[in-house]
N, C-alpha and C positions, 0 to 999 in steps of 0.2 A: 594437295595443298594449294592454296591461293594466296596470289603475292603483288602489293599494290607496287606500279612500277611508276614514277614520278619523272616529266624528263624538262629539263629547262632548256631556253633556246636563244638563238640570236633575233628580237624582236622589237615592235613597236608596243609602248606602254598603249595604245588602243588595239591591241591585238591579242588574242590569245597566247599567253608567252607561256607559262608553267600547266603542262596536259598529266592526266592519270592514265596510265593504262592496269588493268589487271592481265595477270598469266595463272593460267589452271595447270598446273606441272603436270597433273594427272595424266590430261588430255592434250597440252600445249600447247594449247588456245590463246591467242593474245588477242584482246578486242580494247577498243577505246572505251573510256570513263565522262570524261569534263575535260574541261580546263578553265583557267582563270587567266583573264586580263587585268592590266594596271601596272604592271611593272614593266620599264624598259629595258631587255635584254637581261635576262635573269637566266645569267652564264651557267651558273653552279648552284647547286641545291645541296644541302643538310637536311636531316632530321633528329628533331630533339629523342633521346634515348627514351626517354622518361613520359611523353604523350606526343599525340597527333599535333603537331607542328613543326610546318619545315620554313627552314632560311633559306633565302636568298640573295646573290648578289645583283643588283643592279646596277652592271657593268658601264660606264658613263663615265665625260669627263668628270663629272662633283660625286659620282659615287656615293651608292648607300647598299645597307643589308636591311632587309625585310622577312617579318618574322607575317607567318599565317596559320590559321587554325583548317584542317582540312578533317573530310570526312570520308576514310576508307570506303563504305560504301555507297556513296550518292557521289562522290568525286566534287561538292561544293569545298570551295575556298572562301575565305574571309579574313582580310587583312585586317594582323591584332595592333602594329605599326613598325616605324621602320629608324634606323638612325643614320646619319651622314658617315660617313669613312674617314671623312677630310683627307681624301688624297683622289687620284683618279682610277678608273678603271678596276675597280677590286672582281678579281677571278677566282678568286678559291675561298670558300671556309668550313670551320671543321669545329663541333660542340667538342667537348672533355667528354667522360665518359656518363658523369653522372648528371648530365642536361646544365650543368652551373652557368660555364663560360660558355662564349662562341668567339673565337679567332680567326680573324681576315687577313689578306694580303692584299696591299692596292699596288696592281703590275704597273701601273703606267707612273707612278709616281715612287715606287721604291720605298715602301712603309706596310709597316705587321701592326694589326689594334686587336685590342684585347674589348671582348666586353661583357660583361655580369647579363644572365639570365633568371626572369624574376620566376615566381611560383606561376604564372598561367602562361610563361614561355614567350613574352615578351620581350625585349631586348633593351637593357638597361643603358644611362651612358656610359661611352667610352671612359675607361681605367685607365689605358697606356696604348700608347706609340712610340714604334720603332723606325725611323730610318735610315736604311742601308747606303752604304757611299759604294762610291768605284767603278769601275766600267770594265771590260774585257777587248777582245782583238777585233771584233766582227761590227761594224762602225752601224751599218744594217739594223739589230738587234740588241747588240751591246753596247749602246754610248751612255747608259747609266744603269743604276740597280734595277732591277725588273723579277721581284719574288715572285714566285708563280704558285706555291702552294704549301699552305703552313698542315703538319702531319703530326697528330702526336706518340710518341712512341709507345707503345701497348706494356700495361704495367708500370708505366712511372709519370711524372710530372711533368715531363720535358718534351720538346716539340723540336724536330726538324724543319727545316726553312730552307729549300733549294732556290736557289738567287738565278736566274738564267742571265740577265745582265751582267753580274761581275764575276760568273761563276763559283760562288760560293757558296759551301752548304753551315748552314748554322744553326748550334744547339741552343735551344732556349728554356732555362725553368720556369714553371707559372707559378707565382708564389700567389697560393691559392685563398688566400686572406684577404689581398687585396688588388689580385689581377694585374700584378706587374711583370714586366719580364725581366728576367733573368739571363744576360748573356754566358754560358758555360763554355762554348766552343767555337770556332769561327777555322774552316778547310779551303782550303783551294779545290778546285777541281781540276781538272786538263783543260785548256785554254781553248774557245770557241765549243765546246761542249754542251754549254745552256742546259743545265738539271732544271728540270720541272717538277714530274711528281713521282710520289715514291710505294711502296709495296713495303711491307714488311712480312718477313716469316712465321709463319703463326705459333711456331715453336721454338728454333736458333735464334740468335742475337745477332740477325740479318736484315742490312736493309738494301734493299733494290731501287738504284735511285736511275729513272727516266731522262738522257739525256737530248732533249729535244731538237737541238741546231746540228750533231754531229750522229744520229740515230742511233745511237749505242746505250747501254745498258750497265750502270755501273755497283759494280758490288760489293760492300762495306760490313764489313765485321763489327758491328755494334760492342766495344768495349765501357767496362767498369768496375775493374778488378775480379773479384771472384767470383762476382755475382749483379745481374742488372736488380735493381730495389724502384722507391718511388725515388729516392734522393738522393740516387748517384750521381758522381761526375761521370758523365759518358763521354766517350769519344769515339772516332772514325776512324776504321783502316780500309783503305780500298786494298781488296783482293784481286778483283778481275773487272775485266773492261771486257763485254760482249757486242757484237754490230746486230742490230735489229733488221738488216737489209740482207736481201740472198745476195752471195758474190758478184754475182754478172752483173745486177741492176746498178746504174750508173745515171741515173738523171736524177731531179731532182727531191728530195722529201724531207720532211719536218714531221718527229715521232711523235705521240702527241697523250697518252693512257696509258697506265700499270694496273695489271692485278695479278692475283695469286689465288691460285684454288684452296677452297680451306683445309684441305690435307697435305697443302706445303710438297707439293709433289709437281707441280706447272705452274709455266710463270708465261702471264700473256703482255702481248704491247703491241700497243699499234702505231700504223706507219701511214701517214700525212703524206699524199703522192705515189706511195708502190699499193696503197691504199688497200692492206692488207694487216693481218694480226698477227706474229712470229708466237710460235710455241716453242719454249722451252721447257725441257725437264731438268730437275734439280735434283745437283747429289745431296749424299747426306750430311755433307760436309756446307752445305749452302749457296756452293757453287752452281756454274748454270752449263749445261750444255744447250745449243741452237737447233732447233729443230725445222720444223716444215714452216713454210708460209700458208696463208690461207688469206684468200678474198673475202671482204666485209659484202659484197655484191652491191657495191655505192660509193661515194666521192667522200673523201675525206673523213675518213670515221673518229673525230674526236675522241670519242666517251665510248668508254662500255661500258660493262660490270655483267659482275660470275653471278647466277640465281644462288644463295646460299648452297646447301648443299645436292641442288638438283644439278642433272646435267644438261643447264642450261645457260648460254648465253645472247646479252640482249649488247646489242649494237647502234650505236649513233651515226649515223653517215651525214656530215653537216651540210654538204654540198649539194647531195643526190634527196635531202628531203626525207630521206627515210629512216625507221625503228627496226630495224631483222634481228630476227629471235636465229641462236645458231643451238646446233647439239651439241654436246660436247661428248665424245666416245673416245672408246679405248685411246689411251695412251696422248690423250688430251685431244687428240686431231679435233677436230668442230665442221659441221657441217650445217649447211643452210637448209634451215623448213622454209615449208612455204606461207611462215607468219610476217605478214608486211602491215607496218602502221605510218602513215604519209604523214611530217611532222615537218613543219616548215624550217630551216633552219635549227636542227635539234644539236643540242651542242652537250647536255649532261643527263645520264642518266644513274636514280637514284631507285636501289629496289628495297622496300618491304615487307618482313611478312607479315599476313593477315592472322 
């Protein structure tokens, strides 16, 4: 099978910022496609469920998301247009499932927007914003709200929102008439902690939420009575707190990626500084046990993400410039082939299948 791999980067709007690669699972051939200039630092990428167009943020103090029409096989881009954020720095967004809305977060200013996707995947104006109050202990990182990635929870209406600034995680409903939010929930986390982004279990009422300033991995029992629906009240139990770091290592790092294999059997994350990916196996209970580390073979691996069901994984090393495609074998371990794609500051990758 062949699978378009999309990866966004830390760049200049006259540079080449969003590149295509294809991967042949068959053969495990990663080769370059295109790419597309015009947007300044287009951190994070989406793709609409529903057709070939992906968003992005244009990570900036004025902030905007940009919608493009792209073409699987020629790898050309064509920007359909874009809207403002009105806050700064927007890092993360995430379509519903049936391509309607698309939901941002602007980290540098502490606010969640909502906004309506029209039938050719353009992006409508803003419906609603949120901004977050409060700060935490780490004067560094935490002197105000700083949402790092809005998630929606699989099977229902509502969205998680990990706050790294005031450390808090917050449940939001989409009232889906008119794209407003809905506060449900609103958690503390452990102080100096910084949740970013999150995994969910593809089966349990589990969510694994990335704790970026303190490396650790925290683990929450998705509640709502007897059963999760679209329109439950949910709420959070943390069960277990995991270190993303081997024992010994003691300098410095910042975790930074979540994922999960789609058989809910390993749980990966990577670490910013030991600049490596920790595997976990998971019980059945949705617990995590710590397993091996493993080298990204590059400088600050932001981003990955699992190939759908192949056993393969593709790697962002932000620092070191490079795409490493890893294996993934028994018992989750991952090994490095010898697929390298040179990407200047690549900071998200987003995979396809064809």
């Amino acid at each position: 099978m062949h699978y378009s791999i999309l990866v966004g980067t830390y760049t200049g709007a006259g540079d080449v910022g969003i590149h295509m690669l294809e991967l042949d699972s068959s053969s495990g051939r990663l080769q370059y496609v295109n790419g597309y200039k015009g947007i300044q630092n287009p951190s994070f990428l989406a793709v609409n469920p529903q057709m070939e167009v992906v968003y992005a943020v244009s990570e900036t103090e004025e902030g905007a998301v940009v919608a493009l029409k792209f073409n699987r096989n020629s790898g050309v881009f064509e920007e359909i247009n874009r809207q403002p954020t009105y806050g700064s720095y927007p890092c993360h967004l995430q379509t519903d499932e049936y391509g309607k809305w698309i939901c941002s977060v602007n980290y540098g200013s502490g606010s969640i927007n909502v906004y309506p996707l029209n039938k050719d995947g353009s992006i409508g104006t803003m419906t609603d914003q949120i901004h977050h109050k409060g700060r935490s202990i780490r004067n560094d990182r935490q002197e105000s709200s700083h949402p790092h990635s809005v998630n929606r929870i699989p099977n229902t209406n509502q969205w998680l929102v990990p706050d790294l600034g005031n450390d808090k995680l917050y449940l939001y409903g989409l009232k889906d008439t008119a794209g407003k939010w809905d506060l449900v929930s609103m958690q503390d986390t452990f102080q100096g902690h910084g949740p970013r982004h999150v995994a969910f279990h593809p089966r349990l009422s589990i969510a694994y939420v990335l704790e970026e300033l303190s490396s650790t991995v925290g683990v929450y029992r998705i509640r709502a009575g007897d059963n999760i629906s679209a329109n439950s009240k949910l709420t959070l139990e943390r069960i277990q707190t995991v270190s993303a770091l081997p024992k010994t290592y003691d300098s410095e790092n910042i975790s930074a990626d979540i994922h999960i294999t789609p058989d809910g059997k390993f749980l990966y994350a990577s670490n910013r500084g030991h600049d490596s990916l920790v595997i976990y196996s998971i019980h059945e209970d949705g617990g995590l046990h710590c397993g091996d580390h493993f080298s990204t073979g590059g400088k600050t691996p932001r981003n990955f993400s699992i190939v759908g069901n192949e056993p393969y994984l593709v790697v962002a090393n932000q620092d070191s410039d490079s795409i490493l495609l890893f294996d993934i074998e028994k018992e989750g371990r991952i090994q490095k082939t010898t697929q390298t794609i040179s990407i200047h500051r690549p900071s998200c990758v987003c995979i396809l299948n064809n």
